[in-house]
C-alpha positions in Angstrom: 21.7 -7.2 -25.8 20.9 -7.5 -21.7 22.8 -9.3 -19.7 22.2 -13.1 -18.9 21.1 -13.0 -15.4 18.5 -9.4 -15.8 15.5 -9.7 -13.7 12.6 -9.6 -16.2 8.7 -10.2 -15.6 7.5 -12.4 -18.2 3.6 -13.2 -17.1 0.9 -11.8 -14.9 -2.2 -13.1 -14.0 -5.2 -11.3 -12.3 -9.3 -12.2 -10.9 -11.6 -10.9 -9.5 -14.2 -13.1 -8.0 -17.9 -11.6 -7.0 -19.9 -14.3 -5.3 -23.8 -13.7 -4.9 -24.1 -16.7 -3.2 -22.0 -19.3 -1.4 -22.0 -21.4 -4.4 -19.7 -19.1 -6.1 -17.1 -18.5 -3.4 -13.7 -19.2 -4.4 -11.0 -20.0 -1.7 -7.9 -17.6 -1.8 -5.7 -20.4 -2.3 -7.8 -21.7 -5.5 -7.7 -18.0 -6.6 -3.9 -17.5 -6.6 -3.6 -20.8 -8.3 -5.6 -19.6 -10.6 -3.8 -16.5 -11.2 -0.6 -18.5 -11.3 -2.0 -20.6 -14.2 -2.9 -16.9 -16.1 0.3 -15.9 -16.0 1.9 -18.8 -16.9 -0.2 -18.5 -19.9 0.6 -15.2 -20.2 4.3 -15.6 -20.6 3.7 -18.7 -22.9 5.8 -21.1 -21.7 6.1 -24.2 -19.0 7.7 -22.2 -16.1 5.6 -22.9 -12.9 7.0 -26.5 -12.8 10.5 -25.7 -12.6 9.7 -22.5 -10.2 12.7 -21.8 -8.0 11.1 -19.6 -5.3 7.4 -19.1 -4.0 5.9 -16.2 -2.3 2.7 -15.9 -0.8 2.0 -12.4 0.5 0.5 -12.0 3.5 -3.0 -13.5 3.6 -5.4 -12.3 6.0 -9.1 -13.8 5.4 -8.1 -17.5 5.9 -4.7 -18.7 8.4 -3.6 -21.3 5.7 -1.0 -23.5 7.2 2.1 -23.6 5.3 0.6 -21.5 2.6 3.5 -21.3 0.1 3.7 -25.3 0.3 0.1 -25.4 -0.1 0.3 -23.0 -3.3 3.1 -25.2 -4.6 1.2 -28.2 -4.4 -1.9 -26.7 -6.0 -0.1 -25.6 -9.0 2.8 -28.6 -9.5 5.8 -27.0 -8.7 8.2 -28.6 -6.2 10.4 -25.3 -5.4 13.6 -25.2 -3.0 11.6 -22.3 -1.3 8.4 -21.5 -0.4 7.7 -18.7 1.9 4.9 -15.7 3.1 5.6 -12.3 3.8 4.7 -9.9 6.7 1.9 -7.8 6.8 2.5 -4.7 4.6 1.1 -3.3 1.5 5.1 -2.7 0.9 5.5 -6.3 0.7 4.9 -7.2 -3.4 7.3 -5.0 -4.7 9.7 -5.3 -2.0 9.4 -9.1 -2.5 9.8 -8.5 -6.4 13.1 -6.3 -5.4 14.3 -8.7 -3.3 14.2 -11.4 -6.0 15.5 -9.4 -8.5 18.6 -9.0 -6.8 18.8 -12.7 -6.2 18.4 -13.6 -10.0 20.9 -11.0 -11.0 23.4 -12.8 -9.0 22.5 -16.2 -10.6 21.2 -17.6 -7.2 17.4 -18.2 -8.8 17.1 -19.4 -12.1 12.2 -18.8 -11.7 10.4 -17.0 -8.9 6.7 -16.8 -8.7 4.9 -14.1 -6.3 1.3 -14.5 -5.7 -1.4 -13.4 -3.1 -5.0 -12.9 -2.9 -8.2 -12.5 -0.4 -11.4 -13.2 0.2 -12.8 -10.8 2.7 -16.3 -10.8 0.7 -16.8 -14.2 0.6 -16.4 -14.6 4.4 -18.9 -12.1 5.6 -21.1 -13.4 2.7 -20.8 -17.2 4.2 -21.2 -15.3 7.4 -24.6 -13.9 6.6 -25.4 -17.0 5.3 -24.2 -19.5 8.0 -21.9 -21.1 5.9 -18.5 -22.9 6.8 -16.0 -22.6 3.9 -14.4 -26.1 3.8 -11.2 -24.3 2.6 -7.2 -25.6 3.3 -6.0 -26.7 6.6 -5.5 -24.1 9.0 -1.8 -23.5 11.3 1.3 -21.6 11.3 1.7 -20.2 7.7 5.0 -21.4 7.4 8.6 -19.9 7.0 7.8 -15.6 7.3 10.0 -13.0 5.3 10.3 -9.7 6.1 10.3 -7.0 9.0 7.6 -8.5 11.5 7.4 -5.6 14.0 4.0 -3.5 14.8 3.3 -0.8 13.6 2.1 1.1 16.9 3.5 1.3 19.8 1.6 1.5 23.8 0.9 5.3 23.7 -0.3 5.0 20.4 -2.3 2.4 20.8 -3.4 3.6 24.5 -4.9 6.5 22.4 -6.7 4.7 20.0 -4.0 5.4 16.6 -3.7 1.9 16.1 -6.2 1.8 12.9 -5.0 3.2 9.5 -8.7 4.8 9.0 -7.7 6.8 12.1 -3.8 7.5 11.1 -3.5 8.3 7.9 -6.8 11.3 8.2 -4.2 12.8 11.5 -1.1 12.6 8.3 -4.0 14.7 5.6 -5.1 17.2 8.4 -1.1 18.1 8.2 -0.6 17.9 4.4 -4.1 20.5 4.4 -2.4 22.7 6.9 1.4 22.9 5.3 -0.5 23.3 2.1 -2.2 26.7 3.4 -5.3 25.5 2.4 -9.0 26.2 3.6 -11.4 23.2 4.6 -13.7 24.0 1.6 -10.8 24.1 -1.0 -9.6 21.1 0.8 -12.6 18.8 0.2 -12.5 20.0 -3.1 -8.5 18.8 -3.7 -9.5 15.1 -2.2 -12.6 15.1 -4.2 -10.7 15.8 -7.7 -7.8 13.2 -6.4 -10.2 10.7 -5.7 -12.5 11.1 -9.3 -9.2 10.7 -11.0 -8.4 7.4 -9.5 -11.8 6.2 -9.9 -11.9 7.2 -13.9 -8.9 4.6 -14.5 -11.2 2.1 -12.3 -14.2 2.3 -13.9 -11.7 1.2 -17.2 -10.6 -1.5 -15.5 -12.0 -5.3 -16.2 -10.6 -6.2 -13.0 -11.7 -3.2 -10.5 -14.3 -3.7 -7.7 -16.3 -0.8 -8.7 -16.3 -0.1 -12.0 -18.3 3.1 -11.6 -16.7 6.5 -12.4 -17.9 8.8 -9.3 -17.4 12.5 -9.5 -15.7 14.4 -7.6 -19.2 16.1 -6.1 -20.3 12.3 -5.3 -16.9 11.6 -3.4 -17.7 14.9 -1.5 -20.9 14.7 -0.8 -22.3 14.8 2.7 -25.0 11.7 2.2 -25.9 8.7 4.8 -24.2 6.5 2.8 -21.1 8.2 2.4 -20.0 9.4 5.9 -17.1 10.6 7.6 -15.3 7.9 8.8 -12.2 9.8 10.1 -12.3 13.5 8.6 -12.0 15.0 6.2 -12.3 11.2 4.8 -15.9 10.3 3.5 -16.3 6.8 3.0 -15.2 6.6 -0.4 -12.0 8.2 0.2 -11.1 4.9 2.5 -9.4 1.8 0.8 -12.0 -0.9 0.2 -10.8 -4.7 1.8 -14.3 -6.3 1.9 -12.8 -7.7 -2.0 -12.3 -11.1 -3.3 -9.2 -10.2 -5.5 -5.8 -12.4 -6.3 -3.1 -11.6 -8.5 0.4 -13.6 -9.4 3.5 -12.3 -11.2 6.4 -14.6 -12.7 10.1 -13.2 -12.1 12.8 -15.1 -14.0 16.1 -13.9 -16.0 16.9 -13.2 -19.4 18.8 -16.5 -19.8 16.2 -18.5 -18.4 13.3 -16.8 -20.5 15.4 -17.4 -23.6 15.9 -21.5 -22.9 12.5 -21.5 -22.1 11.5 -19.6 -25.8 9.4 -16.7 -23.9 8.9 -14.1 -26.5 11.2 -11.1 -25.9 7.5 -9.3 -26.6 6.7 -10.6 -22.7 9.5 -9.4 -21.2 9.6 -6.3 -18.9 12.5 -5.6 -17.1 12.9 -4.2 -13.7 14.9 -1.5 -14.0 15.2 0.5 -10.7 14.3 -0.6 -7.0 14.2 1.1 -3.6 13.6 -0.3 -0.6 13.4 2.1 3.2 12.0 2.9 6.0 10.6 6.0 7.6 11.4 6.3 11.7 9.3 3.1 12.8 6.6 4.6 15.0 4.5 7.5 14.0 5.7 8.8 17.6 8.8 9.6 16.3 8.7 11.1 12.9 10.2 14.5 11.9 6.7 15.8 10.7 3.4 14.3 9.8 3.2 15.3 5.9 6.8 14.2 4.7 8.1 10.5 4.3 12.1 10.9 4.1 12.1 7.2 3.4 10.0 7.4 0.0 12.2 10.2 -1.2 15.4 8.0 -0.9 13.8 4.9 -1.9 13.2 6.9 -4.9 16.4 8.0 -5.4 17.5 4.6 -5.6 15.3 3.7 -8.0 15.3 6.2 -10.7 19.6 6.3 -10.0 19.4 2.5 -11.0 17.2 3.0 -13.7 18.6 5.9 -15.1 16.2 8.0 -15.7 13.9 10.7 -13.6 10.3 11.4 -12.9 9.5 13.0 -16.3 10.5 9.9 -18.1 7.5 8.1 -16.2 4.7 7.1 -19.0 2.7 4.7 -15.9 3.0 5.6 -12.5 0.8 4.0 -9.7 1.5 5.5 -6.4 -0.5 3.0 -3.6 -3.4 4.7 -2.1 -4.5 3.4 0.9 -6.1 6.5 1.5 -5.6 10.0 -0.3 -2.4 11.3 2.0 -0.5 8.4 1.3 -1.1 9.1 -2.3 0.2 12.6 -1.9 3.4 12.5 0.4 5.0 9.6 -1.9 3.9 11.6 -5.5 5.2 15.2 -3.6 8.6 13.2 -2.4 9.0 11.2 -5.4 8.6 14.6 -7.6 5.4 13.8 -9.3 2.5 16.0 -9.8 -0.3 15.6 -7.8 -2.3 18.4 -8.8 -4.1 15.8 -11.5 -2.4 17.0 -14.3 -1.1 13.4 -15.0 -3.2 9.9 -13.5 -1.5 8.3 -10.4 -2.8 5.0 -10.8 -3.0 1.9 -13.2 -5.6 0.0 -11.5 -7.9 2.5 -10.2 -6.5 2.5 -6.6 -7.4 1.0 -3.1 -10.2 2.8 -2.9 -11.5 1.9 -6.5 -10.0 -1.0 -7.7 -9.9 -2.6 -4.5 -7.2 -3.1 -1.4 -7.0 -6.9 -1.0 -5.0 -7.1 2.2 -1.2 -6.8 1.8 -1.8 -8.1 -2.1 -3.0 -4.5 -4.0 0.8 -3.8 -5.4 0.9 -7.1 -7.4 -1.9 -5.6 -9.3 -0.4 -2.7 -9.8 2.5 -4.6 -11.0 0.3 -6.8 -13.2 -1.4 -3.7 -14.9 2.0 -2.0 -15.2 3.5 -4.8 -17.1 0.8 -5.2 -19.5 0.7 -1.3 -20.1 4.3 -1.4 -20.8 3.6 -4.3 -23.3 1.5 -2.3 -25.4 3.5 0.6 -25.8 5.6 0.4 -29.3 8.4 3.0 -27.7 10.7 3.0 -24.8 8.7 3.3 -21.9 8.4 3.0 -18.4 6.5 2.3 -15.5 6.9 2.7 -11.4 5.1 0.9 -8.9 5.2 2.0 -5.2 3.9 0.1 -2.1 3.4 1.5 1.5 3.2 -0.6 5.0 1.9 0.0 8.2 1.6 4.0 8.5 3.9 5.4 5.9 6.3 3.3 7.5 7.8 0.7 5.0 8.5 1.7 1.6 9.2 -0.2 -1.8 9.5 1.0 -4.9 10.0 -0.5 -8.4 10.6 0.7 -12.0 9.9 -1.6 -14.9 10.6 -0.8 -19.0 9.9 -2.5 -21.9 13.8 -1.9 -22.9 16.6 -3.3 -21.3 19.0 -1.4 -19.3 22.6 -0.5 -20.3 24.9 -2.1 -17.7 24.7 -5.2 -15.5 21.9 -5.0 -13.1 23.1 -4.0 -9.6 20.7 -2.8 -6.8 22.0 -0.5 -4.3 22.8 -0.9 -0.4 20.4 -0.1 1.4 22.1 -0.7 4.7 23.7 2.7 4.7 20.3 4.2 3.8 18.4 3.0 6.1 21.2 3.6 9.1 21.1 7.4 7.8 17.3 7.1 8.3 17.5 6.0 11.3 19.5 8.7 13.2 17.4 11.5 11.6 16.4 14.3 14.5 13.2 14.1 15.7 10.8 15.5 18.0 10.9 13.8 21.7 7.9 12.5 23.3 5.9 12.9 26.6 4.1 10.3 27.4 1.8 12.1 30.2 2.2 16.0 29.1 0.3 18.9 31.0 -0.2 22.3 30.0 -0.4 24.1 26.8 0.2 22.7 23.8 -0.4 23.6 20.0 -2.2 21.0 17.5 -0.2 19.3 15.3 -2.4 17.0 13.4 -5.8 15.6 14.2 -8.9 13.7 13.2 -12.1 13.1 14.5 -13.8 9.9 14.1 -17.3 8.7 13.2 -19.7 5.9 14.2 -21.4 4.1 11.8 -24.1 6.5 12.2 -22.2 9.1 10.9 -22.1 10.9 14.5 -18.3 12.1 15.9 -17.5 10.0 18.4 -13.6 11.1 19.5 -10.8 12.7 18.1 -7.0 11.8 17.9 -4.6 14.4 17.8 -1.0 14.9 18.0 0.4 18.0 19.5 3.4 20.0 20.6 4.4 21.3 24.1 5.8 24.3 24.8 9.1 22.8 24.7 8.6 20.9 21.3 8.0 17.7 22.5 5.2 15.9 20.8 2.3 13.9 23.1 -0.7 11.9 21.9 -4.0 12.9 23.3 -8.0 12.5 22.4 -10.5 15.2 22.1 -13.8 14.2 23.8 -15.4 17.3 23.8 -18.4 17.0 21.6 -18.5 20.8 20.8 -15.0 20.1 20.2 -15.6 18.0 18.1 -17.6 19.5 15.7 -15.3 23.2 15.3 -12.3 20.7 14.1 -14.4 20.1 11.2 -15.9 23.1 10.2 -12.4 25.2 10.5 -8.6 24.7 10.7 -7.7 23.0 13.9 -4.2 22.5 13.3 -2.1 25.3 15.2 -5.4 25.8 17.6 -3.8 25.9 21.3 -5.1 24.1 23.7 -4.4 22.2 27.2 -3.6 18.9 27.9 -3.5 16.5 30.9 -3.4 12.6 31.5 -6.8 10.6 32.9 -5.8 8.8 35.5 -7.9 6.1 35.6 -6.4 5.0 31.8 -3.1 7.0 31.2 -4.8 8.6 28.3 -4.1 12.1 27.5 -7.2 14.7 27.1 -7.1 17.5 25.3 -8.8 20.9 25.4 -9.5 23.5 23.3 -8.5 27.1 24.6 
């Protein structure tokens, strides 16, 4: 028997909303209530009234005022707390962790977490001229969580400020530590990519429910360009979704007074919770995440149990590097031997802002329901640029021992005062490329690149390529390790770099 005060999930509730017309657009608000309503449902019980705690994540596609109050209202609870998160696709499960440690020690009794966008009903009403009466508009109310940027000036100054732009610069160095040609590289992303879209296409709640081979996710068409290589569009997390999803944390004691089937209840067994060296600047290497690999540890220490004993795993997948680094530093296969996704992925399934994880939690729980063994499930979320990491594992059995998370203060000091490369902020002379992509207009033209590189001394500076001939060898052959020079522009403080 589990201890009274074990964190368990006990309803989910997910929708997808796809307006044709204006007449059909659902507010985000309206959707997470509905959600909330689903998974109250779900768990079969009257729960939301008496909810404890209420978190919104992060909504970007309408600046609610007071969001979590306004959620409370909308569904009749009248909870003690009602907060948002930062921005960060971290920011579900680390919410989720958070709250389970909070239930464990008998401070909540109910918690709800909830988010959901509507990116494609905005530029829908945009086309159409429309003005979404939706809920008053102001500061979103009390904020949880770490609220710095994720760039820094240099960064930024050098146009690295965009994830579409970051996250090809962190796949250019998995290709190159891999040892791996161009050609066989398209061909690794395009197999990755098929494999989340399969589990997609199976999925009621998926934006695009079409399976696309690995030849379409490759394939060098208008409509599926470059947007930074080697990503084609359909490589890139999709946010243009109208998507909401709400999960209901409470404890074993509270599920039983409330007479919630044990049959609902999924218990989180393991949490993590770190993060890697804050700015991309600074990291030991572009195709590693030291943070992931502790958060982990954490995780699977808590839960007892080790990456073989996985029987769901959904890895978040902003884009196909992030998929890889956390699966490689996690020790799961990545080769495609087993699927690294539940819902189909950002890509597939759809990336609704900050929200995509409590989806993944959603489908995790309901796959862990169905099993009729001991199973479990992990859930991973990523912020910013590999930069905040939160990891969760749930099971339909409960654990052995009293549920105790672990300190991650100590972690997250070790992380901190890893060695790392220094930086130059205006470098000239040689240098060798460390990482790189070059990115496209809509046209499917190269425009610039954005590389990192290292100095003869081992420093690492930030520069852009502007050389259209440039431009066009980085993609047809292996620039990372191609020498070069650099030097700042004076006019902007922007460092240009040339090819030797």
């Amino acid at each position: 028997m589990s201890a009274s005060t074990t964190p368990i999930v006990v309803g989910v509730g997910e929708l997808t909303n796809r307006p044709t017309d204006v007449a059909e657009i659902l507010e985000p608000l309206e959707m997470m209530a509905r959600c909330t309503a689903a998974a109250e449902e779900d768990c079969g019980a009257s729960l939301v009234a008496g909810l404890d705690s209420i978190t919104v994540i992060n909504l970007l596609s309408h600046g609610y005022a007071d969001v979590g109050r306004q959620l409370a209202a909308r569904i009749g609870a009248s909870p003690d707390e009602a907060v948002t998160t930062t921005v960060g696709g971290n920011t579900p499960q680390w919410r989720i962790n958070e709250l389970g440690e909070r239930i464990a020690a008998g401070e909540l009794r109910s918690a709800l977490v909830a988010g959901g966008e509507a990116f494609h009903s905005v530029k829908l009403a945009g086309k159409a001229g429309a003005t979404l009466d939706w809920g008053p508009k102001g500061k979103a109310g009390p904020m949880i969580g770490d609220r710095r940027m994720g760039t820094n000036d240099v960064e930024m100054r050098h146009q690295a400020q965009l994830p579409i732009r970051v996250y090809p610069m962190f796949e250019s160095a998995l290709r190159a530590e891999r040892g791996i040609s161009i050609e066989e590289h398209h061909a690794l992303l395009g197999r990755l990519c098929a494999s989340l879209s399969a589990v997609a296409a199976e999925n009621p709640i998926a934006w695009f429910r079409q399976a696309r081979s690995a030849a379409e996710i490759t394939a060098d068409e208008p409509h599926n360009r470059f947007v930074g290589f080697p990503y084609r569009k359909y490589m890139n997390a999709i946010m243009n979704v109208d998507q909401a999803a709400a999960v209901l944390v409470t404890s074993v004691e509270h599920a039983r007074s409330l007479g919630i089937p044990e049959s609902k209840w999924i218990y989180l067994r393991g949490c993590g919770d770190a993060n890697d060296l804050w700015f991309t600047t600074d990291r030991i290497d572009l195709h590693s995440s030291p943070a992931i690999e502790l958060a982990g540890k954490r995780a699977f220490e808590q839960a007892g149990i080790g990456p073989d004993d996985l029987d769901h795993v959904d890895i978040y997948s902003c884009f196909p590097s992030a998929l890889q680094i956390s699966a490689r530093m996690l020790g799961i296969a990545d080769d495609g031997s087993r699927p690294l996704t539940v819902t189909g992925g950002l890509p597939y399934h759809g990336g609704p802002g900050s929200n995509y994880s409590t989806h993944a939690v959603a489908r995790t729980v309901r796959a862990l329901r169905a099993e009729t063994s001991p199973s479990y499930g992990l859930v991973t979320g990523v912020g910013w640029y590999m930069t905040k990491h939160s990891v969760g594992i749930y099971s339909n059995t409960a654990p052995d021992s009293d549920w105790k998370r672990h300190d991650v203060s100590g972690d997250q000091a070790t992380l901190d005062a890893q060695a790392h490369p220094g930086h130059c902020e205006a470098p000239s002379g040689s240098c060798t490329i460390e990482a790189y992509t070059v990115v496209h207009d809509r046209d499917g033209s190269p425009s610039f690149g954005v590389a990192t590189v290292r100095l003869e001394d081992g420093r690492r500076a930030w520069t852009n390529i502007v050389d259209e001939t440039a431009l066009v060898d980085l993609e047809g052959r292996e620039g990372v390790g191609t020498r070069g020079t650099v030097a700042q522009r004076d006019e902007d403080g922007v460092n240009i770099l040339s090819l030797s």
